[in-house]
C-alpha positions as CSV (number, residue, x, y, z in Angstrom):
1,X,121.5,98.5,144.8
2,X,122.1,101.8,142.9
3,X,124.8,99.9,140.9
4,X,122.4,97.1,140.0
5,X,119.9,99.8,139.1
6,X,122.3,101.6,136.9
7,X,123.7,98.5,135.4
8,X,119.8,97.0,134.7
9,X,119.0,100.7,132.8
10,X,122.7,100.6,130.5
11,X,121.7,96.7,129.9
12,X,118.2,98.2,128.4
13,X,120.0,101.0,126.1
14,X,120.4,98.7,123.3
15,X,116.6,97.6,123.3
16,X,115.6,101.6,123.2
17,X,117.3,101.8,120.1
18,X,115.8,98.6,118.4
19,X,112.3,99.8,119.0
20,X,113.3,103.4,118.2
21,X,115.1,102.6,114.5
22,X,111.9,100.3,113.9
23,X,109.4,103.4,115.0
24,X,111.7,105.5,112.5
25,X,110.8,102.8,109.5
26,X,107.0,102.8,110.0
27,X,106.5,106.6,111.4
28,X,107.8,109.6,108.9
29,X,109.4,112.2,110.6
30,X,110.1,111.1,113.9
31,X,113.3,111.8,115.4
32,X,115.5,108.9,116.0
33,X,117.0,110.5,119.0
34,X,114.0,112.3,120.2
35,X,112.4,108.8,120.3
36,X,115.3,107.2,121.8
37,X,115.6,109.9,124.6
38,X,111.9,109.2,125.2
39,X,112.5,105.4,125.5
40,X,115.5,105.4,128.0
41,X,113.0,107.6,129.9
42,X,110.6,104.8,130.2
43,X,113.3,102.6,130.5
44,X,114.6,104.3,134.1
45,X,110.8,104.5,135.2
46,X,110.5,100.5,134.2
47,X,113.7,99.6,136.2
48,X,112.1,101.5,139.1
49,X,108.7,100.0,139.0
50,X,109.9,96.6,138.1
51,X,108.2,93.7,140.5
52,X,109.5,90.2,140.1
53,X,105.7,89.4,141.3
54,X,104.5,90.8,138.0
55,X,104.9,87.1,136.3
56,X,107.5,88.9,133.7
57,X,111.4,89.8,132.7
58,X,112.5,93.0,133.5
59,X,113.4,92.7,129.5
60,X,109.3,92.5,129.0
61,X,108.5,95.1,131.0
62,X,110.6,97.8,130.3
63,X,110.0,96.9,126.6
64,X,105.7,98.0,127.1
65,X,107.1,101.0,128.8
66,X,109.9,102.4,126.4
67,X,107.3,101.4,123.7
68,X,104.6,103.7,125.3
69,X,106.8,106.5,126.3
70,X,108.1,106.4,122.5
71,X,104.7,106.3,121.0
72,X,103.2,109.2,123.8
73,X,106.6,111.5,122.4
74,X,105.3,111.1,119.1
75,X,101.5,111.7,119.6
76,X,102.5,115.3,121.7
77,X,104.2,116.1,118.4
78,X,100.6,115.8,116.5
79,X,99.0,118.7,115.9
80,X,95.7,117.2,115.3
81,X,94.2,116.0,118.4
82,X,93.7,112.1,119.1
83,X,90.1,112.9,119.4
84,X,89.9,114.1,115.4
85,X,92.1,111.1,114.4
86,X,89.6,108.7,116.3
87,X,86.4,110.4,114.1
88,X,88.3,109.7,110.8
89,X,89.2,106.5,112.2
90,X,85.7,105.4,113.0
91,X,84.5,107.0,109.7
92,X,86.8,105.2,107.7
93,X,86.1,102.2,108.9
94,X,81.7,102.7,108.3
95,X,83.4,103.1,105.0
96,X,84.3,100.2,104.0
97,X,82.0,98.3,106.5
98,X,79.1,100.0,103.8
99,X,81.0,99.2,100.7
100,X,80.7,95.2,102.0
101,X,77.3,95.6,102.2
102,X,76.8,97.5,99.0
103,X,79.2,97.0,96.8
104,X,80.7,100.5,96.3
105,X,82.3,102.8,98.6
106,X,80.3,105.4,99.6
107,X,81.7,108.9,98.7
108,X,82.9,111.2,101.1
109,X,79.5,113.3,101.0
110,X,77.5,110.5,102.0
111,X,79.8,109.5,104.5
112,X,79.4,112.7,106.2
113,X,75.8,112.9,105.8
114,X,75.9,109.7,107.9
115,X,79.2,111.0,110.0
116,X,78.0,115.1,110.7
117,X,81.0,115.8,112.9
118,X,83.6,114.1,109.9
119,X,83.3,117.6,108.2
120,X,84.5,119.3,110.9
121,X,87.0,116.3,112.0
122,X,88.7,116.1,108.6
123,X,88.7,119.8,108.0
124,X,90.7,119.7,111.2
125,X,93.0,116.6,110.2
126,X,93.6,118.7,106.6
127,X,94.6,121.7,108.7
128,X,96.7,120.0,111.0
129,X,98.6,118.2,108.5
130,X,101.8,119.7,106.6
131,X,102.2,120.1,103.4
132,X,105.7,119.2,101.6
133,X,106.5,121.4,98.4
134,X,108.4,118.6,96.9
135,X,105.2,116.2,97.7
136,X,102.1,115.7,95.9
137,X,98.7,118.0,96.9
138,X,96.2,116.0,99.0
139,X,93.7,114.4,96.1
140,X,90.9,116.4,97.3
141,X,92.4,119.8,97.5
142,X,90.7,121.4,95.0
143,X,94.0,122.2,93.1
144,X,95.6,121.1,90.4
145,X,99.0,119.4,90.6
146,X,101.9,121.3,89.2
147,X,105.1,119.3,88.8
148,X,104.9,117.6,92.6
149,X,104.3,114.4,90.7
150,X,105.5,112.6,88.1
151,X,102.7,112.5,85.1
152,X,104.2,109.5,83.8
153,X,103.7,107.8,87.8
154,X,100.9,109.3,88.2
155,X,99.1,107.5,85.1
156,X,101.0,104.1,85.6
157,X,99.8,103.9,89.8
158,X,96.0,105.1,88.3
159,X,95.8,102.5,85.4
160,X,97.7,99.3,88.4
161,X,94.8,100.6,90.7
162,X,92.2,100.9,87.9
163,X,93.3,96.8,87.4
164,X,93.4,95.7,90.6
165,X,89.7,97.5,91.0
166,X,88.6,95.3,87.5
167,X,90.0,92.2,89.1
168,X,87.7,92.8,92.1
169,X,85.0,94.1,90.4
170,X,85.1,91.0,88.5
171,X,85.2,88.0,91.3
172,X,81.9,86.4,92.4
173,X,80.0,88.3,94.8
174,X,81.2,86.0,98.0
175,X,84.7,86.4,97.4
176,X,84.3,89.9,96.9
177,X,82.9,90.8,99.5
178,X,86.0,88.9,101.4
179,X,88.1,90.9,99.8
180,X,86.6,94.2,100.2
181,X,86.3,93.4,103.7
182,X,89.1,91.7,104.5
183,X,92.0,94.0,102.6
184,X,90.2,97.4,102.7
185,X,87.4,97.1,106.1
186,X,90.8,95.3,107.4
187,X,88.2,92.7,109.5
188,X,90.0,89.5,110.1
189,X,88.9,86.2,108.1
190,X,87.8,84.9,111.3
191,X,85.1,87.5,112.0
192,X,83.7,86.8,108.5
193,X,82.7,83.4,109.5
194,X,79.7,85.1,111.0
195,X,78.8,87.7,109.3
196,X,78.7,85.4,106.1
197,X,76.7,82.9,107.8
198,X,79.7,80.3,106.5
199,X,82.3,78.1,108.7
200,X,85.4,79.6,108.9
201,X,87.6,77.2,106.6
202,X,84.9,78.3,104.1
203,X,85.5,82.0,104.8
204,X,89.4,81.1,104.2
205,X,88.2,78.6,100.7
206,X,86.9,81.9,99.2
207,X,89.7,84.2,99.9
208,X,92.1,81.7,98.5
209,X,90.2,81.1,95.6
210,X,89.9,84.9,95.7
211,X,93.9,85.4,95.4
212,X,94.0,83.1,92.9
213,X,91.1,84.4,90.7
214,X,92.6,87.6,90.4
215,X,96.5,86.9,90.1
216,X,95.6,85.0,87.2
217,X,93.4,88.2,85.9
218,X,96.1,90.6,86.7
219,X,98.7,88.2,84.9
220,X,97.0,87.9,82.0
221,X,96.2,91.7,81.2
């Protein structure tokens, strides 16, 4: 039995470090072996938990629990507590929900006027996050770049956002608001279909027509 158990956890190594190089891509800064030696953990308490009953592989299984084990190594390394991160989450999210209804985006001062503990939540999230000399300030810092950003980027990504903002600006109302919703509220084109008060193919007939509106703008500038 210990054999099988042994052989079932050295099977499984491979898998650890699938998940763990793809955690690397998306997650800046996390240690490929910390994550790893995470994973195999969750991989030895999977092969002991495992129950056949469960409906599932083994392969399944212990890939929810290296996943998990991974992601919890990664949030004990964050120095801002999941409770502020869930605040700005929330608050971001009323964002956009109000620039739908609208048609702007709110600016952070009315956001908090809405959102009272977002002041302290994203003072906390500012705190908590490091700073790179090499990298860019935060936009809202208060302080002037000096030489952590190319000028010459710097004005190309304003004017491509300043475009892409023009091409929204200037799409009917109904396929904006798809697209605000959709690309910056990041609601699903499904759950349109009610809010909208339109069947869903029509939901998906103005975000097509959306795309399409505004590649052709964007080309043509």
């Amino acid at each position: 039995m210990i054999e099988d158990r042994e052989d079932a956890i050295r099977r499984l190594v491979p898998l650890v470090r699938r998940i763990a190089r793809r955690i690397v891509r998306m997650v800046p800064g996390a240690d490929l072996d910390d994550l790893i030696g995470d994973g195999c953990v969750g991989v030895i308490r999977a092969v002991d938990a495992f129950d056949p009953a469960l409906g599932c592989s083994l392969e399944h299984y212990a890939r929810r629990i290296a996943l998990g084990a991974m992601l919890n190594g990664i949030r004990r390394l964050d120095p801002v507590s999941e409770r502020v991160r869930r605040v700005v989450r929330v608050a971001e999210r009323e964002r956009y929900a109000i620039a739908v209804e609208d048609g702007a985006l709110p600016t952070y001062g009315e956001l908090e006027a809405r959102f009272p503990t977002l002041v302290r939540a994203r003072a906390d999230a500012h705190r908590g996050s490091p700073l790179s000399l090499d990298a860019p300030l935060p936009p809202d810092s208060g302080a002037a770049p000096r030489g952590g950003e190319d000028p010459a980027e710097a004005v190309i990504a304003n004017a491509e956002r300043q475009r892409v903002r023009a091409a929204i600006d200037a799409l009917p109302a109904r396929q904006r608001d798809v697209v605000v919703a959709h690309y910056f509220a990041e609601q699903p084109l499904r759950a349109l279909s009610d809010e909208m008060r339109v069947s869903p193919q029509r939901v998906s007939q103005l975000h097509v027509a959306a795309i399409e509106r505004m590649r052709r703008t964007l080309v043509s500038v």
